[in-house]
Every structure is written in C-alpha cells, then in structure tokens.
C-alpha positions as CSV (number, residue, x, y, z in Angstrom):
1,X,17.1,-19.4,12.2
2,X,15.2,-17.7,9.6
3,X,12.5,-15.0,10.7
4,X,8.8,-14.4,9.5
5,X,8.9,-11.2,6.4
6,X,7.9,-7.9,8.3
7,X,3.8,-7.8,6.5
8,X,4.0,-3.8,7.2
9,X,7.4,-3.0,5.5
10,X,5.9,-5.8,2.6
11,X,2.5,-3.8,2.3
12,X,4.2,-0.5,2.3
13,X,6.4,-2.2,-0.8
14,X,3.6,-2.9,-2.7
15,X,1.2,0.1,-1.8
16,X,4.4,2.5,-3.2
17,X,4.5,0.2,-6.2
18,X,1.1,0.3,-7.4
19,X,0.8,3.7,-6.9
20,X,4.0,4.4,-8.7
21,X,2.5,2.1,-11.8
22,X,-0.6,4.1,-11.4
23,X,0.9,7.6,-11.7
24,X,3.1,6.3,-14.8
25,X,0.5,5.1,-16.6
26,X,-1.5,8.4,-15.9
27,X,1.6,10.2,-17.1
28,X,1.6,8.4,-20.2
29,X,-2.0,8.8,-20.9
30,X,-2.7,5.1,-20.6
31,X,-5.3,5.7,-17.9
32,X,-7.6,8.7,-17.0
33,X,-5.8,9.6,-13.8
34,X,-8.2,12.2,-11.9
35,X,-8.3,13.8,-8.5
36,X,-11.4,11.7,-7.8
37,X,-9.8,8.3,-8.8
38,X,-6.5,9.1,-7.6
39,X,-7.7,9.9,-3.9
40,X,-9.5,6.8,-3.1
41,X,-6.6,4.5,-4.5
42,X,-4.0,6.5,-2.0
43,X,-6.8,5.8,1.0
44,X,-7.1,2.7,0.1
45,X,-3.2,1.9,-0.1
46,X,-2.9,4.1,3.5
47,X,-6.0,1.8,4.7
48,X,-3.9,-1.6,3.7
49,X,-0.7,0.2,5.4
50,X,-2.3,0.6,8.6
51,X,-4.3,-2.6,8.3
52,X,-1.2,-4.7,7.9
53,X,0.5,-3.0,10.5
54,X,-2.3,-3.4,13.0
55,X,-2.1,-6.9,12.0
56,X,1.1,-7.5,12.4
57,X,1.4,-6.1,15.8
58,X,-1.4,-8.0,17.3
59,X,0.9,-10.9,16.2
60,X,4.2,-9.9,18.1
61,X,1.2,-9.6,21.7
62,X,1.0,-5.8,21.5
63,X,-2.7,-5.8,21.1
C-alpha cells in the first residue's frame, strides 16, 4: 500500500533548495543578496516549514 509524501519533510526540501539557489546566485553576483532581502526570504521559508508542518499534523488528528 503506498503512503501519502510527508508535506513537512517536502517543504523543508524545497525551503533548503531555494535558499541554496538564492545564496549561489548572490555568490555569483547574479542577484543583490543583502541582509534586508536575505532575512525576510529565510522567515518566509521557516514560516512555510512550520505552516506545512502544522498542516500536516492536523491531518494525522493531533490538532
């Protein structure tokens, strides 16, 4: 029987990836990569972690 994908372990997946694109990119002078840009899109990827995870256990009842 096959089981549903874990959403958290999936968000976490992409929030690492796009901040890892992000920081290359900033390394490599693509992208203006400042303090005050770079500290929103880190809340904002720890915001979708906690959001998917909240969401995922009111799914499984413990919520």
């Amino acid at each position: 029987m096959r089981r549903p994908p874990n959403i958290t372990v999936l968000m976490c997946g992409i929030a690492v990836l796009a901040l890892g694109v992000l920081l290359v990119l900033g390394a490599g002078g693509t992208i203006d990569l400042r303090f005050a840009y770079t500290v929103p899109v880190v809340l904002a990827a720890l915001g979708a972690i906690l959001l998917a995870s909240g969401l995922a256990s009111r799914r499984r009842g413990r919520g």
